[in-house]
N, C-alpha and C positions, 0 to 999 in steps of 0.2 A: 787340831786333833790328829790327821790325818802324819803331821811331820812329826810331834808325839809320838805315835805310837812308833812309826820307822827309827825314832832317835833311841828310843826304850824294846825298841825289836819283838814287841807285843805283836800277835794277831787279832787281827779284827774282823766285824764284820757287820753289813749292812745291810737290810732289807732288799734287796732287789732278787729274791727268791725265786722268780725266774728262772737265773742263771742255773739254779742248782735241780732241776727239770731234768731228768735222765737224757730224756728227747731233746732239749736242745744244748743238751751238752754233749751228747752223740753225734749233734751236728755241726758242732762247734770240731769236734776229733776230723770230721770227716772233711769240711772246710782245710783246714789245716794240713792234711793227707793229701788234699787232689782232687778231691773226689767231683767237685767242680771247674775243677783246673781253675784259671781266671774270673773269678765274681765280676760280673757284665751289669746287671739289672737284677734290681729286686724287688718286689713290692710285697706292703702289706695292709692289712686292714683288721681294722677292733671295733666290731659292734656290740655293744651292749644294750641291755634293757634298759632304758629310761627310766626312774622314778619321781613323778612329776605330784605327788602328792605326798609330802613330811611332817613330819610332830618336829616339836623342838629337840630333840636327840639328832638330828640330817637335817634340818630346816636351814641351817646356815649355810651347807656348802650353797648356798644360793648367788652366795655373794665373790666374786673374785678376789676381793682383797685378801679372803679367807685360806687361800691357795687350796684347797681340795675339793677339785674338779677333775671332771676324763679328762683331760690334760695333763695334769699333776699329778693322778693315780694312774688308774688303766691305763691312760697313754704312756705317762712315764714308762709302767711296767714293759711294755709293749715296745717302746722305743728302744728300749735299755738290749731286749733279747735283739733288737738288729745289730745294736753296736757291739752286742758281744760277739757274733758271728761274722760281722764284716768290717769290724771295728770302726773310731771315732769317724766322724763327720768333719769334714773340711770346712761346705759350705751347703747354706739351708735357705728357704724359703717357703712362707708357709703363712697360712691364712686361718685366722679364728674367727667363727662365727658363734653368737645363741640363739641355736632356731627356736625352739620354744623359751620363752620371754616369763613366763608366769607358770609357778607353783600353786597347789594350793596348802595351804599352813594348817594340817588337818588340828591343829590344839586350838588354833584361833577361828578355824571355819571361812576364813575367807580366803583371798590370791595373793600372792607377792610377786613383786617385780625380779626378773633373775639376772644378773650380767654376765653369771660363769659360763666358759665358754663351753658348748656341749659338740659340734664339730669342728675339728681340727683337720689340715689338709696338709701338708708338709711334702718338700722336696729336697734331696741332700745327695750328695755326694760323701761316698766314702771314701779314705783315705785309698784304697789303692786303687781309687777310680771308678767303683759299681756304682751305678745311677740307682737311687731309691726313691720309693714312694709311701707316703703312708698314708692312710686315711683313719682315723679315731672318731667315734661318735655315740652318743648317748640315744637311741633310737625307741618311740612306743611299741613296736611288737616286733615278732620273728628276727630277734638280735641272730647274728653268724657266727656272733664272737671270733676267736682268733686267726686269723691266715697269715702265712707268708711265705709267699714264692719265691727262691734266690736260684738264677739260670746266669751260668758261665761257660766256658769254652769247651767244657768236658762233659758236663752235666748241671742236674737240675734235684734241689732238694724241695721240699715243701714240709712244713710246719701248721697242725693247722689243731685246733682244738679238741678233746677228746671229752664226747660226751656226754662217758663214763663216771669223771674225776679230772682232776682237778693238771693232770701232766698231760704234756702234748702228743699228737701221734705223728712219727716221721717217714715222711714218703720220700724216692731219689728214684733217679733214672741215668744211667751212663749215656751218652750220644744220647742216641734217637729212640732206646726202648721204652718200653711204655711203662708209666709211673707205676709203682709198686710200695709198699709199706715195707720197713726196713724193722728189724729187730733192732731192740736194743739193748748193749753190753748187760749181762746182771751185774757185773761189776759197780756201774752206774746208778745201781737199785741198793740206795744204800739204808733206802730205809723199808722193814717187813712189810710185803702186803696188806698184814693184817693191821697195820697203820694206815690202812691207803682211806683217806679220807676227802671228800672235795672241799678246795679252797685252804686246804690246810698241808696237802700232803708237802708241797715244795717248801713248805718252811721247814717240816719237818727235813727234809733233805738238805736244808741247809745247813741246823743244826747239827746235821750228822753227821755231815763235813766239817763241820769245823770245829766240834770235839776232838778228834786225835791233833788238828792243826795246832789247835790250844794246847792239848797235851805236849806235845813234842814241839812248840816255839815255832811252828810253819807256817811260813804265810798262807791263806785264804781267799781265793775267790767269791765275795766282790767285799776289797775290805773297803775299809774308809777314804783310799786314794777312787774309790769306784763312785761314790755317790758325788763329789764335785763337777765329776767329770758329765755326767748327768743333768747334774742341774745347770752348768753352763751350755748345754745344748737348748734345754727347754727355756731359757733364758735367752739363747738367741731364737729358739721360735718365735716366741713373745715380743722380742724388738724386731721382728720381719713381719707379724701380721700389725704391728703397731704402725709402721713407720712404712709400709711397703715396699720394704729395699730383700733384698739377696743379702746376705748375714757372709762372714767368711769367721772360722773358728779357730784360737789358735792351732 
């Protein structure tokens, strides 16, 4: 599909709705600018609320086969906003666990056995060399949801959750000053306040983006060249907690 639409010079575009987060597309500007000179080390982490009790509507992500699990969702999502700020992964290693084992199947009133994996622990190398870390997990109470700290030669951003709605807040510091919250461009705020809704607003951003792109024949961030490139990551997570080797990516 992906060489389709490049042959027919369509725009596209893919779920990974993250990217289009004023906040970490401010930080993706500022990445690119200097603003941490050299990306050194970065880590992040995605705690979620757990839901350990489902009716037949969610009862099945229970199952791995099924592929949607915090791996394949939330993780993805969450993985995807590293790679777009420090781009692809070279090389990974990473270990999947299911801590909790057993649902209960609220339509049928008894437990089921789970195999999806609900902690994920990943280690990766980016392409121009930042050592990363990530942690992903499905946790019973006081989830933290999102963080990620990226510290290089010059500076240090942070990305972490806004508990407002549904976009991120962006913190940086140059050298040694002390972390502060960074505005971000209105330019970037491309869709009204009064849309601002949680869990929704960054689709809406997507969309917004990618009407004139549509319009005018321009390509779009993240089209359909953006989702393989994803899923061949989380693909080699999966043969590194499977196989217990170090993965190397093309």
């Amino acid at each position: 599909m992906a060489e389709l639409a490049r042959t027919l010079r369509v725009p596209t575009l893919v779920g990974l709705q993250a990217r289009s987060d004023p906040a970490v597309r401010a930080a993706r500007e500022l990445i690119l600018d200097g603003y941490v000179g050299n990306a050194l080390v970065a880590n992040m982490s995605q705690f979620t609320s757990g839901v350990y009790q489902r009716g037949k509507g969610r009862v099945w992500q229970a199952w791995r086969q099924n592929g949607a699990n915090p791996l394949t969702i939330g993780g993805g999502h969450s993985m995807d906003i590293v790679r777009f700020l420090l781009g692809d992964f070279t090389d990974v290693a990473a270990h999947l666990t299911t801590q909790v084992r057993q649902w209960l199947d609220t339509d049928l009133g008894h437990p089921i056995d789970v195999d999806a994996p609900d902690t994920i622990s990943v280690i990766a190398r980016a392409h121009g060399g930042a050592e990363t870390t990530m942690q992903i997990a499905a946790v019973p109470s006081g989830a933290s949801e999102f963080r990620l700290e990226i510290y290089g030669t010059a500076g240090r951003l942070v990305l972490s959750s806004n508990p407002q709605g549904d976009g991120k807040l962006l913190s940086g510091a140059k050298g040694k000053d002390a972390l502060a919250e960074l505005p971000i461009p209105d330019r970037l705020k491309v869709v009204p306040p009064s849309a601002d809704a949680p869990r929704s607003v960054n689709v809406a951003h997507a969309y917004a983006r990618y009407a004139p792109a549509r319009a005018g024949g321009q390509p779009c961030d993240p089209d359909f060249d953006a989702a393989p490139g994803l899923h061949r990551f989380i693909d080699a997570v999966e043969r590194s907690s499977a196989e217990g080797i170090a993965v190397r990516l093309p």
